[in-house]
C-alpha positions in Angstrom: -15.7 -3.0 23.1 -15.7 -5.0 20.0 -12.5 -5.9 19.0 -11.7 -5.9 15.2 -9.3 -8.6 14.2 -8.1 -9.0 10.6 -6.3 -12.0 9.3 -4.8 -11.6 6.1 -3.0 -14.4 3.6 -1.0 -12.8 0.3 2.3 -14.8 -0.6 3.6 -11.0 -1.4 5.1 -9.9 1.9 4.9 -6.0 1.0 1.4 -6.2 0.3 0.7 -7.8 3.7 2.6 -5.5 5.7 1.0 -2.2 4.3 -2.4 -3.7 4.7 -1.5 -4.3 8.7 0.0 -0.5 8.6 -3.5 0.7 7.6 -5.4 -1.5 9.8 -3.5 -0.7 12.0 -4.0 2.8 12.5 -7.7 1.8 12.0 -7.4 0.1 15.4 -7.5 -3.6 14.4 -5.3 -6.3 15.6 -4.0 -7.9 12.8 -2.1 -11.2 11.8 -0.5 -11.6 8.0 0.5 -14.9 6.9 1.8 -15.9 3.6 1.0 -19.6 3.5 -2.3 -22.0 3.5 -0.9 -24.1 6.4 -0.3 -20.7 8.7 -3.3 -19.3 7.5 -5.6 -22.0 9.0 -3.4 -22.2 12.5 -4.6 -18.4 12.8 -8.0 -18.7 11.6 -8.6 -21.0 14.4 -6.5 -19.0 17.3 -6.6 -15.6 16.2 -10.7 -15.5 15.5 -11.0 -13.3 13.4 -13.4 -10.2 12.5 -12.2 -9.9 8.5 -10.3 -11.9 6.4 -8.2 -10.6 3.5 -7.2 -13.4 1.1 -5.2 -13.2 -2.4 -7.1 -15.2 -5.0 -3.9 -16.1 -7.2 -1.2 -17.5 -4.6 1.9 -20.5 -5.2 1.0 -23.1 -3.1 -2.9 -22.7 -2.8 -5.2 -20.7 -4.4 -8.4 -18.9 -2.9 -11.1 -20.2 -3.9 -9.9 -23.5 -2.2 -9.8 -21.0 1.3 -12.9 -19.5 0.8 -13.8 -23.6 0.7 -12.0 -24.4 4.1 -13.7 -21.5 5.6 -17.1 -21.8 4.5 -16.8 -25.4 5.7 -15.1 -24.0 9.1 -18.4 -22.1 9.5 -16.8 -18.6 9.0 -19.1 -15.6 9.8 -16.0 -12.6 9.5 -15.9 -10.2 6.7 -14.2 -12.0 3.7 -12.5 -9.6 1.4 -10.7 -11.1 -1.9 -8.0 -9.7 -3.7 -5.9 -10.4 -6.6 -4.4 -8.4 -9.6 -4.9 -10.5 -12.3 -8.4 -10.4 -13.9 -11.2 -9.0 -12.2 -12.9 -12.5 -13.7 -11.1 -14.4 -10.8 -12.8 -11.9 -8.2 -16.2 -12.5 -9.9 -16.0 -16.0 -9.8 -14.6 -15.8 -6.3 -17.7 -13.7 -5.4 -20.0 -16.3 -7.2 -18.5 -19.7 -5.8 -18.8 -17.7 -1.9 -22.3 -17.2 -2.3 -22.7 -21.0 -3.4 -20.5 -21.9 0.0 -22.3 -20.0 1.6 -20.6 -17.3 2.3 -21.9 -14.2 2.3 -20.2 -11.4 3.9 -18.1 -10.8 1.1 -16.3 -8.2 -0.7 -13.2 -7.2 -3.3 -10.2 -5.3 -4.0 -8.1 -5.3 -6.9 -4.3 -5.1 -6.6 -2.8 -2.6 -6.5 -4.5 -1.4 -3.7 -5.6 2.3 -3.2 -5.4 3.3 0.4 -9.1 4.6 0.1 -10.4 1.5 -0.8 -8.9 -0.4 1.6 -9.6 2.3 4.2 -13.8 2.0 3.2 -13.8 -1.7 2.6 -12.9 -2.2 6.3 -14.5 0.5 7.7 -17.7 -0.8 6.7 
């Protein structure tokens, strides 16, 4: 069997632990992380299936992410998310097609549990 592993950064705690309650339940194993530097640790231990990363965080934004892991060679399911302007998400979308990244999709904050239920179930 496949097994479906979802690493998620957001530097809001609450947001992080509902979206490993839902994937959860969806049968993934999941790591949240809250910081760049623990972030790339589990990217490169944990392996991941799908990636859920806040666009707008403190210490590191996004699209500098969706940098490291394009250069990393990612091929897991990127899913951005922020709640700020849905202009961040399109340029996030644009500058991961330019990286090369191209299995990628979007949520806006706050998240509805059907949405994030479809986007990874897909």
């Amino acid at each position: 069997m496949n097994e479906k592993r979802l690493l998620v950064i957001d530097d809001e705690r609450d947001i992080g632990e509902f979206i490993r309650t839902v994937a959860e339940e969806m049968g993934y194993a999941v790591t949240v992380t809250s910081s760049a530097e623990a972030f790339q640790k589990a990217y490169k231990s944990f392996c991941p299936t799908h990636i859920m990363l806040d666009i707008v965080m403190p210490d590191i934004d996004g699209i500098e992410l969706l940098r490291y892991l394009a250069a990393s060679g990612c091929q897991a399911k990127v899913l951005v998310m922020s709640g700020y302007s849905e202009k961040y998400l399109d340029s996030a979308q644009k500058l991961s097609d330019a990286y090369g990244l191209r299995n990628i999709d979007r949520l806006t904050k706050p998240i509805r549990l059907a949405k994030l239920r479809e986007v990874l179930g897909s």
